[in-house]
N, CA, C and O atoms as a GROMACS GRO file, in nm:
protein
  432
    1UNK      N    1   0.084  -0.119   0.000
    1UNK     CA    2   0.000   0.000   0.000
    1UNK      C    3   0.088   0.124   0.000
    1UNK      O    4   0.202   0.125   0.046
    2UNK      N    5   0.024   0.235  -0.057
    2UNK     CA    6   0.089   0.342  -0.058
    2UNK      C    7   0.121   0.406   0.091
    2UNK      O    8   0.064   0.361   0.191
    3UNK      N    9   0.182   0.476   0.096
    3UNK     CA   10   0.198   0.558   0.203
    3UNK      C   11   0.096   0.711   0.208
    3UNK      O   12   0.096   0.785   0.306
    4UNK      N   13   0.018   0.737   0.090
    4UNK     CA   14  -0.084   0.839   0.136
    4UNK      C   15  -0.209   0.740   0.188
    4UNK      O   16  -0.294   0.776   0.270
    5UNK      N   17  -0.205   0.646   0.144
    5UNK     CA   18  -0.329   0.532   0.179
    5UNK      C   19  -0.328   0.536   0.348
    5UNK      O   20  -0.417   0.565   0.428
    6UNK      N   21  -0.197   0.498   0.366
    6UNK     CA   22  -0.182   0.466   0.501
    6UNK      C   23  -0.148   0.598   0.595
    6UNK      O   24  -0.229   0.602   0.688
    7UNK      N   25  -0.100   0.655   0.597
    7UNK     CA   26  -0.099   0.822   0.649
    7UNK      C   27  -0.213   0.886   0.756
    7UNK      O   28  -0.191   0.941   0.864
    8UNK      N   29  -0.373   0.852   0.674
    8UNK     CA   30  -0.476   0.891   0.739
    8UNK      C   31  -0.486   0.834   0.850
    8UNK      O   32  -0.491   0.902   0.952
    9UNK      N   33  -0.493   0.680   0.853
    9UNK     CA   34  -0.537   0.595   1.016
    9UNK      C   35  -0.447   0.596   1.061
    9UNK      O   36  -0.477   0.549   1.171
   10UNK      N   37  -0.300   0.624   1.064
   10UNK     CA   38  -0.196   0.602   1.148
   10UNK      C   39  -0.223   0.735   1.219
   10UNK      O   40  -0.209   0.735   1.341
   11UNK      N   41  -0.248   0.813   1.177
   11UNK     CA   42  -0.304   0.948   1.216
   11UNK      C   43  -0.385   0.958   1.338
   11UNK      O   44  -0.376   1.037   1.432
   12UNK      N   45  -0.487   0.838   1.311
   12UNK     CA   46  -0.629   0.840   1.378
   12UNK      C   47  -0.604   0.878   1.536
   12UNK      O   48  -0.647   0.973   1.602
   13UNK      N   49  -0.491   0.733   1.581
   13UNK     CA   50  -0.527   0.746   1.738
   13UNK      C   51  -0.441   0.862   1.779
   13UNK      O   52  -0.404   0.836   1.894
   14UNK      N   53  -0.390   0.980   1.740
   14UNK     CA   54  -0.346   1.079   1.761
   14UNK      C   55  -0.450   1.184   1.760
   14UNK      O   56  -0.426   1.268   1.846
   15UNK      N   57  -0.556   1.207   1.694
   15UNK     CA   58  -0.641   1.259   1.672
   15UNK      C   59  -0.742   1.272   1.767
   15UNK      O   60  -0.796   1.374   1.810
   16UNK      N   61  -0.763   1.142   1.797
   16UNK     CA   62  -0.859   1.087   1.941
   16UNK      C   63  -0.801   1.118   2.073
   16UNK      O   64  -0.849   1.136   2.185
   17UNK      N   65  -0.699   1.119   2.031
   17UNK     CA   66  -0.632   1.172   2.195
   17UNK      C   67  -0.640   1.303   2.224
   17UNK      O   68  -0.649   1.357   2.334
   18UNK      N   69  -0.635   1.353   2.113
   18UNK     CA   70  -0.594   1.511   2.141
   18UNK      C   71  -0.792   1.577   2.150
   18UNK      O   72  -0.824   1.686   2.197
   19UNK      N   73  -0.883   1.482   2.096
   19UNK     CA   74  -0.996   1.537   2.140
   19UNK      C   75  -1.048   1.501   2.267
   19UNK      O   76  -1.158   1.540   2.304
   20UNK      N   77  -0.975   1.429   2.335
   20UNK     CA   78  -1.043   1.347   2.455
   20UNK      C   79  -0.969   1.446   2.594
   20UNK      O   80  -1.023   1.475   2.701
   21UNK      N   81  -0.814   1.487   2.542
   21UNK     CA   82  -0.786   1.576   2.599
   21UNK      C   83  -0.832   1.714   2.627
   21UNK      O   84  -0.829   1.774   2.735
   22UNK      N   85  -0.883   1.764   2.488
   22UNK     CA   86  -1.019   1.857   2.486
   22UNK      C   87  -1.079   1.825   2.566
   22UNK      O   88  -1.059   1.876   2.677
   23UNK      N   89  -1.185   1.724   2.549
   23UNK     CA   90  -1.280   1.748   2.654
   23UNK      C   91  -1.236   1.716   2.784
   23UNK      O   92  -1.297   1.791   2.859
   24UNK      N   93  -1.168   1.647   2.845
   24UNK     CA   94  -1.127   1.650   3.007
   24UNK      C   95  -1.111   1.783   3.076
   24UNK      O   96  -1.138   1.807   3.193
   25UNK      N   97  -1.040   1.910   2.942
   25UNK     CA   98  -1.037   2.038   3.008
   25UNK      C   99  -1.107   2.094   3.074
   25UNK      O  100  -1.080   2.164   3.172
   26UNK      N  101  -1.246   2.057   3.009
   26UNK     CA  102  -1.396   2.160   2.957
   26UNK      C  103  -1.407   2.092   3.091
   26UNK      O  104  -1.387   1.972   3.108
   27UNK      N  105  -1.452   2.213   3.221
   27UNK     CA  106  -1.490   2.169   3.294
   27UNK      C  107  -1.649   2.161   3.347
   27UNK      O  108  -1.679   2.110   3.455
   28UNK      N  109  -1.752   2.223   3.250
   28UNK     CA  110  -1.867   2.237   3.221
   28UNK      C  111  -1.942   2.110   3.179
   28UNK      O  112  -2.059   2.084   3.207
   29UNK      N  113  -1.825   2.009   3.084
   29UNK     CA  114  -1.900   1.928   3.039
   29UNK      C  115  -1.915   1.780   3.098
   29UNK      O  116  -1.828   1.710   3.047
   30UNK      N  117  -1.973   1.729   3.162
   30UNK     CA  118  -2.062   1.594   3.208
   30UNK      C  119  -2.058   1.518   3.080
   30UNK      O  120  -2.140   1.536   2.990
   31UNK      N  121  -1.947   1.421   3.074
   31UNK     CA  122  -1.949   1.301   2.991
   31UNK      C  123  -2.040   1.176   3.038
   31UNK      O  124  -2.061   1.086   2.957
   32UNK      N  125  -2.098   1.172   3.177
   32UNK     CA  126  -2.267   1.108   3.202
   32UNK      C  127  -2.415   1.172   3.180
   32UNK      O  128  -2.514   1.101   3.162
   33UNK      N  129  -2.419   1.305   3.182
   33UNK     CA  130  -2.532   1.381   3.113
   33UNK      C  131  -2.561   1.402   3.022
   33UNK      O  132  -2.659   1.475   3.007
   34UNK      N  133  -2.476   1.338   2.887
   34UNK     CA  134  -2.457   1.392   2.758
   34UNK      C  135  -2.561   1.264   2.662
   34UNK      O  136  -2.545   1.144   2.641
   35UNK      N  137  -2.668   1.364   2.622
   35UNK     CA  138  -2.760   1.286   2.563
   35UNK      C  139  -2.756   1.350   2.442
   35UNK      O  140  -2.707   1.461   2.423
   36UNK      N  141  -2.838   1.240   2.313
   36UNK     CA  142  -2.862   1.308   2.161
   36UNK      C  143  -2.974   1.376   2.159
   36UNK      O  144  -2.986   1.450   2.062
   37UNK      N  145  -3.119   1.373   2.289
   37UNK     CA  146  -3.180   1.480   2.258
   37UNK      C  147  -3.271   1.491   2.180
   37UNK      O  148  -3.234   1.433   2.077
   38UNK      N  149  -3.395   1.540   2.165
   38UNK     CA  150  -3.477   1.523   2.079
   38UNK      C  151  -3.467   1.510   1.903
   38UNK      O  152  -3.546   1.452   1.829
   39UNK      N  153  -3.374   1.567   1.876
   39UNK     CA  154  -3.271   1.578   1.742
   39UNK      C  155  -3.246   1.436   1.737
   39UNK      O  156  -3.301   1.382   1.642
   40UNK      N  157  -3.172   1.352   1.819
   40UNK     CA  158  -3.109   1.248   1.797
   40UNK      C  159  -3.211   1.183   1.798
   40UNK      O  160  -3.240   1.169   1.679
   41UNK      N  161  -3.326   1.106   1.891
   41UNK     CA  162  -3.426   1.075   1.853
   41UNK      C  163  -3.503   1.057   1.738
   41UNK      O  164  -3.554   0.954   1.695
   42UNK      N  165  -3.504   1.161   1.698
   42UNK     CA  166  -3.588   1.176   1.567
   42UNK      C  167  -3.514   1.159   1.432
   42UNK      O  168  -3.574   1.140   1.327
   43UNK      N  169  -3.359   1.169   1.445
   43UNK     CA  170  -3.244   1.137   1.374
   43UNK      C  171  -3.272   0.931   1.333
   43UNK      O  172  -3.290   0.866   1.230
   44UNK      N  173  -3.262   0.903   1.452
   44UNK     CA  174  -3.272   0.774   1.459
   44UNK      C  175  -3.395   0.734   1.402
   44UNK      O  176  -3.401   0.705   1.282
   45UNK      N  177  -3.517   0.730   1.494
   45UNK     CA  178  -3.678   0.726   1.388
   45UNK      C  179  -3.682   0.752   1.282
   45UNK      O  180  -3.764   0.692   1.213
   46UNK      N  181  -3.613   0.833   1.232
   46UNK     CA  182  -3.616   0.862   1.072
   46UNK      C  183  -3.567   0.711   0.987
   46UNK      O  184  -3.623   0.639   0.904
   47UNK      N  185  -3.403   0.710   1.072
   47UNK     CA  186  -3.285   0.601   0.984
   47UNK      C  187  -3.384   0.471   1.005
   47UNK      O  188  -3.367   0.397   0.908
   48UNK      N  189  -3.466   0.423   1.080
   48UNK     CA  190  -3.534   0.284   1.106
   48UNK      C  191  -3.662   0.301   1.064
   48UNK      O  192  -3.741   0.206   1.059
   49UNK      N  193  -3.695   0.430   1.026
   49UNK     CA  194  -3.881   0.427   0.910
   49UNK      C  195  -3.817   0.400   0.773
   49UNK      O  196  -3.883   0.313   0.717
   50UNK      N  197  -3.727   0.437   0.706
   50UNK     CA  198  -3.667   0.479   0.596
   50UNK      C  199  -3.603   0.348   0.571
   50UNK      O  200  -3.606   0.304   0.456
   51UNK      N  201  -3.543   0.276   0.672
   51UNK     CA  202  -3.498   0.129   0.671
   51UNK      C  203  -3.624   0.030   0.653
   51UNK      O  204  -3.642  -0.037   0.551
   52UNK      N  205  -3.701   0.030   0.755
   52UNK     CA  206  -3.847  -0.053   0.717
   52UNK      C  207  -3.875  -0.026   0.589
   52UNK      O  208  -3.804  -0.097   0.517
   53UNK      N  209  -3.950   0.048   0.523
   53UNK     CA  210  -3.977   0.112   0.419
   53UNK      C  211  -3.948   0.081   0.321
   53UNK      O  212  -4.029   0.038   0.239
   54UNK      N  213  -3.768   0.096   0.290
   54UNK     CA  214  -3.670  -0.014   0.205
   54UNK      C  215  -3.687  -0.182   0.193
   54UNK      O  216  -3.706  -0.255   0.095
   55UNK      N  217  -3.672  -0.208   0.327
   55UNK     CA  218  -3.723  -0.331   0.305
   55UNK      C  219  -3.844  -0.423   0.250
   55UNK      O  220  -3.850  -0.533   0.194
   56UNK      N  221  -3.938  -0.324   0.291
   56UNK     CA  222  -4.091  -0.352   0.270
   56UNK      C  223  -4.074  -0.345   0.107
   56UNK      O  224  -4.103  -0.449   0.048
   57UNK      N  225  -4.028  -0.227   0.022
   57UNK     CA  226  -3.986  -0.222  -0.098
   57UNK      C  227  -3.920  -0.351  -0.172
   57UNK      O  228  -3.960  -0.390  -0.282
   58UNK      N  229  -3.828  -0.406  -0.110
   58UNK     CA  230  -3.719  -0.475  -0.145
   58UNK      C  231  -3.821  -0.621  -0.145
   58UNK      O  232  -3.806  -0.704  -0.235
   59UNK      N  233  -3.902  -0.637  -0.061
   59UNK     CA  234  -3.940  -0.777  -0.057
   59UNK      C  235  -4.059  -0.770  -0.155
   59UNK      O  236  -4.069  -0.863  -0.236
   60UNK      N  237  -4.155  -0.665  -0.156
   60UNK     CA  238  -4.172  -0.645  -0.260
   60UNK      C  239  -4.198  -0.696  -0.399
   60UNK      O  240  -4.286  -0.751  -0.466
   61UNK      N  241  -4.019  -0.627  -0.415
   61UNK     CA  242  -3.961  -0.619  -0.607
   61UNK      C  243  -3.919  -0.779  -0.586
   61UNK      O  244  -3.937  -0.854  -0.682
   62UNK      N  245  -3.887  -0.809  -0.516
   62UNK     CA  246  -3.829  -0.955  -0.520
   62UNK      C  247  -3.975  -1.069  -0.532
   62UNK      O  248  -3.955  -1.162  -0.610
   63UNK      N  249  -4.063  -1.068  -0.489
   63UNK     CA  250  -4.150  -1.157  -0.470
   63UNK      C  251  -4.230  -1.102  -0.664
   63UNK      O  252  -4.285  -1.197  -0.718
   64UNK      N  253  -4.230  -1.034  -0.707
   64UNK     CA  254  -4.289  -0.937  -0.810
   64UNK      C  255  -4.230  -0.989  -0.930
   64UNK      O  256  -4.299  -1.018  -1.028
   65UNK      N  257  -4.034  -1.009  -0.925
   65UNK     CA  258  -3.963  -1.105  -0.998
   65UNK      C  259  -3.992  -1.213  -0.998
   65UNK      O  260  -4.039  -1.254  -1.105
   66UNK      N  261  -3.984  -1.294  -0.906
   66UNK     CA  262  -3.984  -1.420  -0.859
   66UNK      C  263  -4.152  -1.466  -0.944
   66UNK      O  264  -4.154  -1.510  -1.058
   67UNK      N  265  -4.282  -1.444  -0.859
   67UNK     CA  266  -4.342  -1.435  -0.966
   67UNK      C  267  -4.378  -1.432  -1.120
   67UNK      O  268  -4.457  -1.504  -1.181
   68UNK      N  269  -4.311  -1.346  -1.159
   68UNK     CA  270  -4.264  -1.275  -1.361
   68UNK      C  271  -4.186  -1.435  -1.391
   68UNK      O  272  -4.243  -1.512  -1.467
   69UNK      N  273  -4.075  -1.469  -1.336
   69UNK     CA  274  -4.010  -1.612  -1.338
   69UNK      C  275  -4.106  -1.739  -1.329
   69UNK      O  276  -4.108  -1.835  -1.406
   70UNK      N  277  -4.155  -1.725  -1.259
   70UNK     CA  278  -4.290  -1.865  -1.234
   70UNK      C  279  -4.330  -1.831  -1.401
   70UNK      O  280  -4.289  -1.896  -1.496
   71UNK      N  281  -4.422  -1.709  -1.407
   71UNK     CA  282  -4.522  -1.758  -1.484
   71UNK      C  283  -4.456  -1.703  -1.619
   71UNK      O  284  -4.550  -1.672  -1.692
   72UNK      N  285  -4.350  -1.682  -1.675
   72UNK     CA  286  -4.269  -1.727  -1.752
   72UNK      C  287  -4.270  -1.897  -1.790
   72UNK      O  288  -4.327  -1.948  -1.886
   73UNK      N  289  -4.207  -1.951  -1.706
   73UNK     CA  290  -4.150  -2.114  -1.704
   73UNK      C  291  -4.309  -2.113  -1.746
   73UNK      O  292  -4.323  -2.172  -1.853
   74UNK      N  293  -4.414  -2.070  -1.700
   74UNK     CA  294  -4.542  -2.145  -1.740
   74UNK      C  295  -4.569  -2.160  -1.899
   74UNK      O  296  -4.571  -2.261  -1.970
   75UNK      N  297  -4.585  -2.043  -1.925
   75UNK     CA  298  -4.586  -2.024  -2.021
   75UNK      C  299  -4.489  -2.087  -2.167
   75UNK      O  300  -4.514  -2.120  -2.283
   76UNK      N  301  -4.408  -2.082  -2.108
   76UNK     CA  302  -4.310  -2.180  -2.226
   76UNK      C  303  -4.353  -2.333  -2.177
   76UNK      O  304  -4.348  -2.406  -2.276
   77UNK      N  305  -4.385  -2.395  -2.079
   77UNK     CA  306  -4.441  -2.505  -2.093
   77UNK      C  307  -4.547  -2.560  -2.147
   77UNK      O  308  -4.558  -2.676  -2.187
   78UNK      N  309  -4.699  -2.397  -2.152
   78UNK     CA  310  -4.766  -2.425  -2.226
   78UNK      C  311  -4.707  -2.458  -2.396
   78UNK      O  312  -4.723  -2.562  -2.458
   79UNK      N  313  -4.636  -2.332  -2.442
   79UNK     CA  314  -4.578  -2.308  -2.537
   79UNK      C  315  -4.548  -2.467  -2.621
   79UNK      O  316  -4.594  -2.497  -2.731
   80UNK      N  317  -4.485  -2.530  -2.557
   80UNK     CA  318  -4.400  -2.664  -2.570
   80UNK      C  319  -4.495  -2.776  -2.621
   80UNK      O  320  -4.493  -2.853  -2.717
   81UNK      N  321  -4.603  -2.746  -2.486
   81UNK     CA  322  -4.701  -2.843  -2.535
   81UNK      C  323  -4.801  -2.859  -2.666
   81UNK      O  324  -4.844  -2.955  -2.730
   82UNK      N  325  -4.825  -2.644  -2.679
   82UNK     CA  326  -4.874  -2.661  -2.749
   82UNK      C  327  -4.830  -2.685  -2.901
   82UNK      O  328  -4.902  -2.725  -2.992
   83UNK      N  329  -4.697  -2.651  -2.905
   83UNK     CA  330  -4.604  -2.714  -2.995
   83UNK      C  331  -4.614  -2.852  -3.091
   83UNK      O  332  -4.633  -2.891  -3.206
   84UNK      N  333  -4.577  -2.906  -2.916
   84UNK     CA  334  -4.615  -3.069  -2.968
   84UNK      C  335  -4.718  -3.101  -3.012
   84UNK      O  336  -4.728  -3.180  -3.106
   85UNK      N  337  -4.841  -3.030  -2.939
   85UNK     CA  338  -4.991  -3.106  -3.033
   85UNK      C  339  -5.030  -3.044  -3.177
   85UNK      O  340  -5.099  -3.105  -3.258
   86UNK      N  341  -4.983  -2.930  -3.196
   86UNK     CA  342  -4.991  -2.885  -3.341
   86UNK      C  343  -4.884  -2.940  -3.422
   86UNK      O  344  -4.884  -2.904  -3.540
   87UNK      N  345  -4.786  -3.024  -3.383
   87UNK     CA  346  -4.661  -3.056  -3.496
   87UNK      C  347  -4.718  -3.252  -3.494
   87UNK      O  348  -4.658  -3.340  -3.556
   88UNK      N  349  -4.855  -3.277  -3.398
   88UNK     CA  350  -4.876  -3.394  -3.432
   88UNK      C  351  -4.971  -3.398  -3.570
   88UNK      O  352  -4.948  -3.452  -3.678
   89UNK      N  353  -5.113  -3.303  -3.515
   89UNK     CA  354  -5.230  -3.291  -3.562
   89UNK      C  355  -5.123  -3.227  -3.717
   89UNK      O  356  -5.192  -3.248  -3.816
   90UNK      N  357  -5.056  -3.195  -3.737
   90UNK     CA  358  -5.002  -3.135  -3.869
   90UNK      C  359  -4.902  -3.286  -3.950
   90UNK      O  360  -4.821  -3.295  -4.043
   91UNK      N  361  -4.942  -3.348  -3.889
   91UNK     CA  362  -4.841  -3.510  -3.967
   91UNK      C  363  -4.882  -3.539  -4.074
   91UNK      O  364  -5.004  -3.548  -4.085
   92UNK      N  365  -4.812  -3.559  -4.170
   92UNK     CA  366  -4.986  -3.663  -4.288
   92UNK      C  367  -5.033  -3.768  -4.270
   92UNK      O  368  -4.971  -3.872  -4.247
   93UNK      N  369  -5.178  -3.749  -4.281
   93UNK     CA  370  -5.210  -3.874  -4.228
   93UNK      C  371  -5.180  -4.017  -4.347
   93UNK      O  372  -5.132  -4.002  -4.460
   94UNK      N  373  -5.211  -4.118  -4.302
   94UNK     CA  374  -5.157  -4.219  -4.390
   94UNK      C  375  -5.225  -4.289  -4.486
   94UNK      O  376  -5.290  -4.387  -4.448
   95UNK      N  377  -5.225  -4.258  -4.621
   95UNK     CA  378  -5.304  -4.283  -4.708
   95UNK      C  379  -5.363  -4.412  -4.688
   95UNK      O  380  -5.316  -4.518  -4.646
   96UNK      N  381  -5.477  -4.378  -4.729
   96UNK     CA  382  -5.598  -4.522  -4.713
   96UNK      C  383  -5.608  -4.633  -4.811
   96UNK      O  384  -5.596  -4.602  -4.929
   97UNK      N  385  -5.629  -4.756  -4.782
   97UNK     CA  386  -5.604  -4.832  -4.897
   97UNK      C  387  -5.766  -4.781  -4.979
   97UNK      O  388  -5.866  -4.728  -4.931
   98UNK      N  389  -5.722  -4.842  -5.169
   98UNK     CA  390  -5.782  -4.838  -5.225
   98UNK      C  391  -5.908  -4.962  -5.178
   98UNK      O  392  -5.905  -5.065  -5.111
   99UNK      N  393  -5.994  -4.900  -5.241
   99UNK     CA  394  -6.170  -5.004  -5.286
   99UNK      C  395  -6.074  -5.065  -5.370
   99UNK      O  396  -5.968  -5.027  -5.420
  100UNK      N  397  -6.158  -5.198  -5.372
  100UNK     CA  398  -6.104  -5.300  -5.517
  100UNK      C  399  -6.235  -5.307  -5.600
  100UNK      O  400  -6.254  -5.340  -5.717
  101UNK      N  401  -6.320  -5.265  -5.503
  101UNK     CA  402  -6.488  -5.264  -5.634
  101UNK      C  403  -6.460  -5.115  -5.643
  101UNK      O  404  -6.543  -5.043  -5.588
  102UNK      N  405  -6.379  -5.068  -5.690
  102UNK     CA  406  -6.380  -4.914  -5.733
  102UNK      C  407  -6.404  -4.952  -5.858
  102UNK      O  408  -6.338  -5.051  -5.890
  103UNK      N  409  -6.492  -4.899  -5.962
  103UNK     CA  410  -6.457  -4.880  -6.107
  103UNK      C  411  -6.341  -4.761  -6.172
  103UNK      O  412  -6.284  -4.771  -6.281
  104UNK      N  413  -6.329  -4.668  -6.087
  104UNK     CA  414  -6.264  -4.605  -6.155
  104UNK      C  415  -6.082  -4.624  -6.115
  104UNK      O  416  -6.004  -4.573  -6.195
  105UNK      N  417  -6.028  -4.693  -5.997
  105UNK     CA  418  -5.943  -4.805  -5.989
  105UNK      C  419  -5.876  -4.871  -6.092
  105UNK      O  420  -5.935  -4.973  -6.127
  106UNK      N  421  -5.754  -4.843  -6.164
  106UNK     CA  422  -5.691  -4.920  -6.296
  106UNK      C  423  -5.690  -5.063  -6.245
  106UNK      O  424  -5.742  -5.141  -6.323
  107UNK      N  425  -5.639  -5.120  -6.124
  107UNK     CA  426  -5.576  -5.193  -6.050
  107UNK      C  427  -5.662  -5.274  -6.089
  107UNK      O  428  -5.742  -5.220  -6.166
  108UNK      N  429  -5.691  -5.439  -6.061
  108UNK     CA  430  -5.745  -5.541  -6.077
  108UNK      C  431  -5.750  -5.572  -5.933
  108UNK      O  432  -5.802  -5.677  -5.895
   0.00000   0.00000   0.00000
């Protein structure tokens, strides 16, 4: 791997330290009182309606395919069959013997 690839996360836990040191300063701030708040709440309710939703979608388009596939295969099975019974009924049929009391018969 390159070295700009790798640069960023070697970075990381330097980064985290120096914000954690931030906040230990702040002597205002309560790292046990610290909630997301009606914002976060509704942040979240959003990401899990929008997730249901998707899914409900997703099962859906899939059952909708799945379906289109069934009655596909059906259809070419009719197809097949009906194939076969029109390539019978289309055979020639097999000439019939002659009358021998035909008069108009050359034959004896």
């Amino acid at each position: 791997m390159s070295p700009a690839v790798i640069a960023p996360f070697a970075a990381a836990p330097f980064v985290i330290d120096a914000v954690v040191r931030l906040a230990d300063k702040d002597e205002g701030f309560d790292l046990d009182s610290v909630t997301p708040g009606v914002v976060g709440f509704f942040a979240t309710f959003l990401i899990a309606a929008v997730t249901v939703l998707l899914l409900i979608d997703m099962n859906r388009r899939v059952r909708r395919t799945r379906y289109r596939t069934e009655i596909r295969e059906r259809l070419a099975a009719e197809r097949e069959v009906g194939e076969q019974g029109t390539a019978e009924t289309e055979a020639p049929a097999p000439e019939a013997p002659t009358n021998p009391t035909d008069p108009a018969d050359p034959t004896p």
